[in-house]
Structure formats: structure tokens, C-alpha cells
C-alpha positions as CSV (number, residue, x, y, z in Angstrom):
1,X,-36.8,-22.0,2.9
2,X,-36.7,-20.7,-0.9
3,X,-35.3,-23.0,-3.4
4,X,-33.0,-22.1,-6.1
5,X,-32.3,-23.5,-9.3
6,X,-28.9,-23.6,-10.3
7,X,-26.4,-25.0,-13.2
8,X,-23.6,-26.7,-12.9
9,X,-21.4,-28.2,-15.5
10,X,-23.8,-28.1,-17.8
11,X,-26.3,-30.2,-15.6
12,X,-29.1,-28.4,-13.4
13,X,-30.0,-28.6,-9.4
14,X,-32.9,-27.7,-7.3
15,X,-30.8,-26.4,-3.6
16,X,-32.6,-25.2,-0.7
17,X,-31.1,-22.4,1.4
18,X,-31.4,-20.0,3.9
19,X,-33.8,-16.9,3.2
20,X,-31.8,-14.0,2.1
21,X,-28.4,-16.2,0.9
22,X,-29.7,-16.7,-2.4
23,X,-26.6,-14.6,-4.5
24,X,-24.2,-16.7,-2.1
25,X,-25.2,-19.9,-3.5
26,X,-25.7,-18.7,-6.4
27,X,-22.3,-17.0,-6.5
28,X,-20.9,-20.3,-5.0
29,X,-22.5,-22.3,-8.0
30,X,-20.6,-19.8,-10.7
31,X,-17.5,-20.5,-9.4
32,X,-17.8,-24.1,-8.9
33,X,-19.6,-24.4,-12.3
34,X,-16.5,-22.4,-13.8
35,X,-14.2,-25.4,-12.7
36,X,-17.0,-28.0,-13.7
37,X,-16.7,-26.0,-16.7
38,X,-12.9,-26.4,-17.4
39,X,-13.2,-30.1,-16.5
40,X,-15.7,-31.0,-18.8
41,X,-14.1,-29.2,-21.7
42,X,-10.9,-30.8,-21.3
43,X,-12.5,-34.4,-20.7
44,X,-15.7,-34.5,-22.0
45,X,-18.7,-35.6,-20.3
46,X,-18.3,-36.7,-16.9
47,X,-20.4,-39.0,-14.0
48,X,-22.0,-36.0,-12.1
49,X,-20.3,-37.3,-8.9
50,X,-16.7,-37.5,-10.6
51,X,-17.8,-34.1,-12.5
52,X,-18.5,-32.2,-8.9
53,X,-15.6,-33.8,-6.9
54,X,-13.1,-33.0,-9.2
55,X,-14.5,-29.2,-9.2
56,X,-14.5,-29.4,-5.6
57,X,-10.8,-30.4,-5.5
58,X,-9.9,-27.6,-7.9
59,X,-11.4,-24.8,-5.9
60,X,-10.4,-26.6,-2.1
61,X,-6.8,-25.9,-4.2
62,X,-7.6,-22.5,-5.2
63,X,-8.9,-21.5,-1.7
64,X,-6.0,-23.2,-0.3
65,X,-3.4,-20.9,-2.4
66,X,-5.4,-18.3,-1.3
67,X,-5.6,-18.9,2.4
68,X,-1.6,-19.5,2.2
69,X,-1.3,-16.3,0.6
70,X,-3.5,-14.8,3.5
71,X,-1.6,-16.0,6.2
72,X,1.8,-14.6,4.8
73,X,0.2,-11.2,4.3
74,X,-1.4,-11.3,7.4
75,X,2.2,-12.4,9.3
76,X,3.5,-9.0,7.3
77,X,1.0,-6.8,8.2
78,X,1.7,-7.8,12.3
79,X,5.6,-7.3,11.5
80,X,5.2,-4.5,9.7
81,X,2.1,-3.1,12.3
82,X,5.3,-4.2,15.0
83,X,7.5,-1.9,13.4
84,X,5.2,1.3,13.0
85,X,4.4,0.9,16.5
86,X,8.0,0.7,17.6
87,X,8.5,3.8,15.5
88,X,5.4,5.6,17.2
89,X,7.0,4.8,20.9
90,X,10.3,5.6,20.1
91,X,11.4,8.6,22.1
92,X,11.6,12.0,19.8
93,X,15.3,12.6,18.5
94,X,17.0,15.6,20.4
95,X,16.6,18.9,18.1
96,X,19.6,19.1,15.7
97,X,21.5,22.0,17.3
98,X,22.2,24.6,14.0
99,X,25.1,26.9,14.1
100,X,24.9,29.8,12.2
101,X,28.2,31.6,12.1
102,X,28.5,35.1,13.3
103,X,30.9,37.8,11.9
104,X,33.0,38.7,15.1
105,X,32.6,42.2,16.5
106,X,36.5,43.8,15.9
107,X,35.3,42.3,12.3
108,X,32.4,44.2,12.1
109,X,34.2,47.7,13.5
110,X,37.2,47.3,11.2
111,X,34.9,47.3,8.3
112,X,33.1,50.6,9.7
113,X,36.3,51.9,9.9
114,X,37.1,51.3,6.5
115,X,34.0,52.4,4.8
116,X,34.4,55.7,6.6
117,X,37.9,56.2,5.8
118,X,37.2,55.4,2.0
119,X,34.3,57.9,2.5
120,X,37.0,60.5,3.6
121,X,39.4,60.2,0.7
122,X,36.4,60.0,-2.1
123,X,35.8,63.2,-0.2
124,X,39.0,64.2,-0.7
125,X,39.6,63.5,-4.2
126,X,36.3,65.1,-5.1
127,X,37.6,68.3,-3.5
128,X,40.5,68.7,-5.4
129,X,38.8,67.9,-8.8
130,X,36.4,70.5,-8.2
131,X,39.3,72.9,-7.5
């Protein structure tokens, strides 16, 4: 079991841990360090007991804000996971029917009619300018 030195608040500890969870202590001692940190420049030197509960307390606050926050986001995520789902079940909407509007037949012939008879007369006038 390897032991690691570490430094907190100014003060140093031998701590024996686990093979292999060296950086977790070690990443554990930053942080509570950091609040020993705080404490000690606010207040000055402290009791090493007084020094590492009131770190303790600071970061059981912190990790409490945090697991708070957790909670809430995780209650959105299964509303919001609810509501994608709901959406995903949902039957598919009927196909919007388009209607596209279609020039009537007589329409159509009527116009024919009227090209060709405007055809005629340009005929017509052409003739008589020529002559």
C-alpha cells in the first residue's frame, strides 16, 4: 500500500492508499487544501483539527450545491427524454393534401382559338401591306 505525501493548508501528511489511486488523493488533497487555503488566509493560523473541519464543511457545501444542481438537471433530462419519446411514438401527421389549380379545358380551347384567329388577321393585314 504506497504512501503519499501530501500538503494541506500549509501543513504536510503522510496517507496511505490504494495502489493505482494515487492522483485521486492527490487530486482530493488540492481541492481540500484550496479551502484550507482560503481559510487560513482569511483567519490566520489555525488548530489542524479546526483548520481541516472547516475545509471539510466548505467542500461537503460545495458538493452539496453540486449534487442539488445534479438532481434538477437530471429531473430535466427524464422530462425532457419523456417528451422526445412522446414525440418519437406519436403517430406520423396525415400528408398535407396540395392543390395545385388547373386552367379548365373550355379555358384552354378558347385561348387556342384566339391565338389562331389573331394568327389569321396578322395574316391578313400582312397581305394587304404587301399589296
Amino acid at each position: 500500500m504506497p504512501e503519499v505525501e501530501i500538503e494541506i493548508g500549509g501543513r504536510v501528511f503522510e496517507v496511505a492508499c490504494q495502489d493505482g489511486e494515487q492522483h485521486y488523493l492527490q487530486s482530493a488533497a488540492k481541492m481540500l487544501d484550496d479551502e484550507a487555503s482560503v481559510l487560513v488566509a482569511q483567519i490566520g493560523r489555525l488548530p489542524e483539527a479546526r483548520m481541516l473541519l472547516m475545509a471539510g464543511l466548505m467542500l461537503a457545501d460545495k458538493t452539496a450545491g453540486v449534487q442539488d444542481r445534479l438532481r434538477e438537471l437530471e429531473s430535466k433530462l427524464q422530462t425532457v427524454t419523456a417528451e422526445l419519446q412522446s414525440l418519437k411514438d406519436a403517430p406520423k401527421p396525415e400528408p398535407a393534401k396540395v392543390e395545385v389549380p388547373v386552367i379548365p379545358t373550355e379555358v384552354s380551347e378558347t385561348l387556342a382559338e384566339l391565338a389562331a384567329r389573331a394568327e389569321a388577321l396578322a395574316a391578313e393585314v400582312e397581305e394587304k401591306v404587301a399589296s
